[in-house]
C-alpha positions as CSV (number, residue, x, y, z in Angstrom):
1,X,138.1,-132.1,-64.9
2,X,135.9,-134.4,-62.7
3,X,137.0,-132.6,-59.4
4,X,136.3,-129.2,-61.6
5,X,132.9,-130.8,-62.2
6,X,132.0,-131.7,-58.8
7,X,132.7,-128.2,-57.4
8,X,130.8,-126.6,-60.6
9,X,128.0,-129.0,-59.0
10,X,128.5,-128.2,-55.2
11,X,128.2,-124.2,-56.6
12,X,125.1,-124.9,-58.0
13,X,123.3,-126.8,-55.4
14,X,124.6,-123.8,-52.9
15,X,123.3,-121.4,-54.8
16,X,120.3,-123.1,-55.9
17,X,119.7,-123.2,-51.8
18,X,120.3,-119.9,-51.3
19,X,117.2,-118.9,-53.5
20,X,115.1,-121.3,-51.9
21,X,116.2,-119.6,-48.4
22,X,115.6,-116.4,-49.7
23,X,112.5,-116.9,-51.2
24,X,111.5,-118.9,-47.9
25,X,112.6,-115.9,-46.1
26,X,111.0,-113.1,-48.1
27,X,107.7,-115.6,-47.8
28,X,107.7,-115.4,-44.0
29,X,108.5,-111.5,-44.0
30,X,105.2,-111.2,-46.7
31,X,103.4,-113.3,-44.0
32,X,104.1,-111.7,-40.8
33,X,103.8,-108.4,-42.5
34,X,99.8,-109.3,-43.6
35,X,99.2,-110.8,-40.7
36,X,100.6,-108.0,-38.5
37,X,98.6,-105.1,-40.8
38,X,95.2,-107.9,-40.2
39,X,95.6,-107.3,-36.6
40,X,95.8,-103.9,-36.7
41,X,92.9,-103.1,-39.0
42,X,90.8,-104.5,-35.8
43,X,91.7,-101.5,-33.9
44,X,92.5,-98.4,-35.2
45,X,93.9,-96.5,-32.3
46,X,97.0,-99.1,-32.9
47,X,97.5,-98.7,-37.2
48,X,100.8,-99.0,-37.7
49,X,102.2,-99.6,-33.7
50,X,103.5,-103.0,-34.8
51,X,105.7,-101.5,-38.1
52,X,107.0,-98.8,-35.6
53,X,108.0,-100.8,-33.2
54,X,110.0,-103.0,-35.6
55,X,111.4,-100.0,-37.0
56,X,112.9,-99.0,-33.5
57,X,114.0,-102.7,-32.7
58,X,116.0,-102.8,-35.5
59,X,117.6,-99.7,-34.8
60,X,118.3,-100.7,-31.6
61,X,119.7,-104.0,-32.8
62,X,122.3,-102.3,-34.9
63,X,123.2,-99.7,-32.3
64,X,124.0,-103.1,-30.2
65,X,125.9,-104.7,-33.1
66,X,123.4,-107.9,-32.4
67,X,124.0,-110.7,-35.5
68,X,122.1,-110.1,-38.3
69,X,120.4,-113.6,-37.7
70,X,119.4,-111.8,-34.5
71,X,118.3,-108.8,-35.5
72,X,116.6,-110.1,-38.4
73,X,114.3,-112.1,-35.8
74,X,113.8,-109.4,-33.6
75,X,112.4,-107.3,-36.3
76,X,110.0,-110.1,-37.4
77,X,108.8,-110.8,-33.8
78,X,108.5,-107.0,-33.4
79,X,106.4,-107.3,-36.8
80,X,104.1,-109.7,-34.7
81,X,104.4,-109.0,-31.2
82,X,100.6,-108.4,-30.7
83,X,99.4,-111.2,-32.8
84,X,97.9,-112.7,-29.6
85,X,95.3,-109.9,-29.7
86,X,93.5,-111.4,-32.6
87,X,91.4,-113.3,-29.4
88,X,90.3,-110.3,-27.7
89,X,87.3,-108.8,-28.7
90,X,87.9,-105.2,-30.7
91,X,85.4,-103.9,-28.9
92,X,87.9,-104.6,-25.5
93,X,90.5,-102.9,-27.6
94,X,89.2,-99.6,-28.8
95,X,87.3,-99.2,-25.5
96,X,88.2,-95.8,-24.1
97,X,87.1,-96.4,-20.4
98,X,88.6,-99.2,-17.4
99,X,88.5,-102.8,-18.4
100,X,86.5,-105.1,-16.2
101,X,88.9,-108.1,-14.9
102,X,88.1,-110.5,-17.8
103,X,88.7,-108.2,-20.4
104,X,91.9,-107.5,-18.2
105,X,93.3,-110.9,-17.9
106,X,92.5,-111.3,-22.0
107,X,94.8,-108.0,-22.5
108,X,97.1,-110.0,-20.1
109,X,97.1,-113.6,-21.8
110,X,98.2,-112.3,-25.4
111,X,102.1,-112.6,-25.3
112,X,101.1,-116.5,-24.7
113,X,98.6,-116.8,-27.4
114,X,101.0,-115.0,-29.4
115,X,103.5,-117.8,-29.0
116,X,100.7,-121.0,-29.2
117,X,100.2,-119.4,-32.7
118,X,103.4,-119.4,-33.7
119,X,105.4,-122.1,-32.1
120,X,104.7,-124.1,-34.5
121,X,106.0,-122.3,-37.7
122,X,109.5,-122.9,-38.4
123,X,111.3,-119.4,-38.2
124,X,114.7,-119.9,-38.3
125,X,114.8,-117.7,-35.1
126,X,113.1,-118.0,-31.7
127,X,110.2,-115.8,-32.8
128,X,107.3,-117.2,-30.8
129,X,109.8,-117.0,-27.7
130,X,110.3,-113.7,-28.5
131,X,106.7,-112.7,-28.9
132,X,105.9,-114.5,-25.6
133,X,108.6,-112.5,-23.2
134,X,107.5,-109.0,-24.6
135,X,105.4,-108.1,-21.7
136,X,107.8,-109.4,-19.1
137,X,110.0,-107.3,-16.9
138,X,113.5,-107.5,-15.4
139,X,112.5,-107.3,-11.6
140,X,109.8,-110.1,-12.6
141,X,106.7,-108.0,-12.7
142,X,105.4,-108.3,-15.9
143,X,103.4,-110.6,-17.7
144,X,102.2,-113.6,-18.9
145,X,104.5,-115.7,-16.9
146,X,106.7,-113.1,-14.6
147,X,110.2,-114.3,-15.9
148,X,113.0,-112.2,-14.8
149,X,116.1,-111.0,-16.4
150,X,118.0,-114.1,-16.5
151,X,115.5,-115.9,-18.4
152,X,114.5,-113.4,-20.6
153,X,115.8,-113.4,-24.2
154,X,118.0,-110.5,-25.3
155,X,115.5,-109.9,-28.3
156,X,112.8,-109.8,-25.7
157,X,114.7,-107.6,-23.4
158,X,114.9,-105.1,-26.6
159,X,111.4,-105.3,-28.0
160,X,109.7,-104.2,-24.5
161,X,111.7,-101.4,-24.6
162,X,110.6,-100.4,-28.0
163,X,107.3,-101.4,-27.9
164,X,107.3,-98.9,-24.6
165,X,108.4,-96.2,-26.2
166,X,106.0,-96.7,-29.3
167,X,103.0,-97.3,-27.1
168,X,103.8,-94.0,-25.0
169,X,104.4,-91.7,-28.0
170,X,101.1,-92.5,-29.4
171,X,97.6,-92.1,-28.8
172,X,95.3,-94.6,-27.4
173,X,91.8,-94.9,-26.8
174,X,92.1,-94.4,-23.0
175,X,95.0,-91.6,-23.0
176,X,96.6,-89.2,-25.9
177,X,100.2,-89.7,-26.9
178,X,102.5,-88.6,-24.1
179,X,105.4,-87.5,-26.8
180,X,108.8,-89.3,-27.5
181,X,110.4,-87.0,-24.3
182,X,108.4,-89.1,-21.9
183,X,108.6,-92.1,-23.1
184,X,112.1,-92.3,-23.3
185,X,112.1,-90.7,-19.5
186,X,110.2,-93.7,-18.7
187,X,112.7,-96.2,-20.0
188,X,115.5,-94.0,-18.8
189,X,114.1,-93.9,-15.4
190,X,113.5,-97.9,-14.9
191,X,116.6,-99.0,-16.8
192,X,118.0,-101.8,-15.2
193,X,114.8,-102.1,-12.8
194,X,112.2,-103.2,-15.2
195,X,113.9,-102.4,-18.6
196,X,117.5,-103.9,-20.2
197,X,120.2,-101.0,-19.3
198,X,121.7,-101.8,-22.6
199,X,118.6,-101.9,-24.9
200,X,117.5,-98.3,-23.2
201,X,120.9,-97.0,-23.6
202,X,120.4,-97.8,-27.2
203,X,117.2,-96.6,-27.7
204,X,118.8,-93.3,-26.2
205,X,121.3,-92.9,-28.3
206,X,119.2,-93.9,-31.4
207,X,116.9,-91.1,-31.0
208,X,120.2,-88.8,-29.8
209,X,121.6,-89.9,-33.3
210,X,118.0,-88.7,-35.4
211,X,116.1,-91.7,-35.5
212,X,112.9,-91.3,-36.6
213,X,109.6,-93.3,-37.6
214,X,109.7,-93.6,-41.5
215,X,107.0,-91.9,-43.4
216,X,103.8,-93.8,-43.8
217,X,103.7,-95.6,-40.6
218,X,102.6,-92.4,-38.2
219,X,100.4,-93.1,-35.4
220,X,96.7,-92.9,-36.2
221,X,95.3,-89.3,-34.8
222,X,92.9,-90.2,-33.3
223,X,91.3,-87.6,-30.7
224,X,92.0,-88.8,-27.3
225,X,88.6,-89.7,-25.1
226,X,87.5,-87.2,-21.8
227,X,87.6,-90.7,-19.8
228,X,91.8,-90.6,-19.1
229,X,93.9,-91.3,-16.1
230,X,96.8,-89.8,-16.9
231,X,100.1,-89.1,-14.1
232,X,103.6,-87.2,-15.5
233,X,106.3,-88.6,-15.0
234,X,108.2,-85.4,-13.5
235,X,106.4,-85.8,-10.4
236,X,107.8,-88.9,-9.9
237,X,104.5,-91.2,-10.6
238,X,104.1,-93.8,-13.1
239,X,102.1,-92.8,-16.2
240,X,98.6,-94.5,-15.3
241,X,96.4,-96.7,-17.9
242,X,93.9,-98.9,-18.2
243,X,92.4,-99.9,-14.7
244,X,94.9,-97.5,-13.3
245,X,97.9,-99.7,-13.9
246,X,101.4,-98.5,-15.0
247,X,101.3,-97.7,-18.7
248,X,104.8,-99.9,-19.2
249,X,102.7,-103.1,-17.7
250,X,99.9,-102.8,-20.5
């Protein structure tokens, strides 16, 4: 009976420490989910892009049979990829017009305030890490710190790509949405270059399979201001944005 006992006791202890993960987990996701809609209420033009985004990350994720330990934070850091925007002014955000060099570098320096917020909280996963590469590029172009692909994350490499596409598709104060066809030309036409090959071949086939942002989390319509710089990218030139800069880069 005793060794009987001591396994009835190892059962409960297990079990007993799977509720506390789980309600430590569900705690987090509460968290990063009012913090991420906090952000957002800032600025409307971008209700919602954070909850997108996650939704095509973890599409992605699956589509890439990642671990469900990695996809599960990939969807959180997706959840708060633009936390690091809580220091720029909203005014900078919702401005419809170029951004003076400041406001620029500000836009610029939010993947690493991003991860100074979180570094400290104790995801299971390497969120802040995450949060910090999202900006970066393969080829080493993109921002805060210019990494290239072998030091970028693989939840990194797969939350650029999908918070391109999200950005593209929707409208923002200094351009209207450019529609899912060009943003996925976009990542299709720099895969390997400045996006994962994988993660866009993903997102490809995602969208190929029917994938679809879920109900309630649609892109605020918000009419698009006269003050645009705008390019297509049939005629072989990047999609322009603020400060004329390549829309992938912002």
């Amino acid at each position: 009976m005793a060794p009987l006992a001591g396994l009835a006791n190892v059962t409960a202890v297990a079990i007993q420490n799977a509720r506390l993960h789980q309600t430590t987990a569900e705690a987090l996701d509460g968290t990063a989910g009012v913090v991420g809609k906090a952000i957002e209420a800032r600025d409307p033009y971008t209700s919602g892009h954070q909850q997108r985004v996650a939704q095509l990350a973890t599409a992605i994720a699956n589509e890439m049979s990642l671990s469900a330990d990695q996809a599960e934070g990939l969807r959180i850091a997706a959840m708060l990829h633009d936390i690091g925007k809580i220091s720029i002014p909203a005014e900078t955000l919702s401005r419809p017009g170029k951004l003076s060099t400041v406001e620029y570098r500000l836009i610029q320096a939010h993947p690493q305030t991003g991860y100074d917020l979180l570094e400290a909280v104790p995801f299971p996963q390497p969120v802040a890490e995450i949060v910090l590469q999202h900006h970066e590029r393969l080829d080493g172009s993109g921002y805060p710190r210019g990494l290239s692909a072998p030091e970028l994350l693989l939840e990194a490499r797969i939350l650029a790509v999908s918070d391109v596409v999200e950005a593209m598709a929707s409208h923002r104060p200094y351009r209207p949405a450019l529609g899912i066809e060009v943003a996925l030309a976009e990542i299709e036409k720099n895969k390997g270059t400045l996006y994962d090959a994988a993660a866009v071949e993903a997102c490809l086939a995602v969208f190929r399979a029917g994938f679809h942002f879920e109900p309630g989390s649609e892109a605020a319509a918000i009419p698009a201001s006269p003050i645009l710089r705008c390019e297509s990218i049939p005629n072989g030139r990047p999609v322009l944005g603020r400060r004329g800069m390549a829309i992938s880069t912002l």
